[in-house]
N, C-alpha and C positions, 0 to 999 in steps of 0.2 A: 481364593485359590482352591481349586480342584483335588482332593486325596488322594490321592493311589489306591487303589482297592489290592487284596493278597499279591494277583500275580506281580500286580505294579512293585510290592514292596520284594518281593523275593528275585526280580529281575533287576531292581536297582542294587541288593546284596550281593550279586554274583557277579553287577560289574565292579561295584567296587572292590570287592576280594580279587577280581583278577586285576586289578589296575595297581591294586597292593603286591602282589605276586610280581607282575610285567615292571614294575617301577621301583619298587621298592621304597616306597615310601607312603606317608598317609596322611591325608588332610580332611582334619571333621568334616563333614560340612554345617558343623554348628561354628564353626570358627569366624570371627569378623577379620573380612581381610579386605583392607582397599585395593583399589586396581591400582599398577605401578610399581606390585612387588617384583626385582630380579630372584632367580633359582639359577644360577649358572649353571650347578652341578646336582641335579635332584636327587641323588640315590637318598638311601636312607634317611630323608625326612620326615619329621614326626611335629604334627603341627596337634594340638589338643583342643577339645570340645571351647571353651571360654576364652580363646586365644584372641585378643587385640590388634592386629598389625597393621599399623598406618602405613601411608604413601612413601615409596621411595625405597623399600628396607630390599636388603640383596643377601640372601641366605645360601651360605655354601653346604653340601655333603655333610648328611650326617648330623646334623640338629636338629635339638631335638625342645621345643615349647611346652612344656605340660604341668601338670600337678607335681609341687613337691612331696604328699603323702598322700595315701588313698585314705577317704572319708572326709577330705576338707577340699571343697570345690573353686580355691582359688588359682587363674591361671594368669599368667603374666602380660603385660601389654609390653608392645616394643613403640616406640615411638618416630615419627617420620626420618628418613637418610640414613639410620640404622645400617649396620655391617653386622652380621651374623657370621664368623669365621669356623672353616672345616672342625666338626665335632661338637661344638658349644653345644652348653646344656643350659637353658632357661627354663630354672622350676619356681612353683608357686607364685603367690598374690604377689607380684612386683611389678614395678613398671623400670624399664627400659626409658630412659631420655631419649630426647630428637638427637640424631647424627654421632652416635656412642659407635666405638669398637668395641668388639668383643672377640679377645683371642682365641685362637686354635684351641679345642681341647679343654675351656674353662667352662666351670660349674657356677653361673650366675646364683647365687640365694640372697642377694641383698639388694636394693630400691640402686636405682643408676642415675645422676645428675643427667643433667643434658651436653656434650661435647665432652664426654670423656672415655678413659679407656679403661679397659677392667682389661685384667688377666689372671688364668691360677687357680690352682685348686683347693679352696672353695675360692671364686674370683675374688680382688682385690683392687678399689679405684686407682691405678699408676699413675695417672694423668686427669688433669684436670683443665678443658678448654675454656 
């Protein structure tokens, strides 16, 4: 694969600052994302550099994927049929199970089985499929 040379890199920064501006929202492109994700509503999504996201996941408005603390580089994996609900915060080295909800407005920081629900601030498993 071919480098960019200066102008290449400073032409790819200014689209992507304006697609941050125009959208509001921002996705690495260090992030691994399968094809098959839904964004029903993209505003203010924040997807982070080591982000994992399998097949199937559907992320509503406003979540946000990234580091629980600056200086430790772990980012969370979501796992396939995942729901991302309006506002969720998914921080640090965690994984996300296959086919999990994740409530409006909850702070994931803890490891998520597969078929269950968290909700709450900091989240808490409610349900277990």
């Amino acid at each position: 694969m071919r480098r960019l040379g200066a102008p290449g890199r400073v032409l790819g920064r200014m689209f992507r600052c304006l697609s941050v501006v125009l959208t509001a929202c921002h996705v690495s492109p260090l992030a691994k994302i399968a094809p098959g994700i839904a964004v029903p509503h993209a505003t203010g999504i924040i997807i982070g550099d080591g982000v994992e996201i399998e097949t199937g996941v559907r992320i509503y408005q406003q979540v946000t994927l990234g580091l629980a603390k600056l200086g430790v580089d772990k980012f969370p994996k979501v796992g396939s049929g995942t729901i991302l609900y309006a506002g969720s915060k998914i921080l640090g080295g965690i994984t996300i199970g296959k086919n999990v909800l994740v409530g409006a407005n909850s702070v994931v920081l803890i490891d998520v089985p597969d078929n269950a629900v968290v909700t709450g601030l900091p989240a808490r498993i409610v349900s277990k499929g």
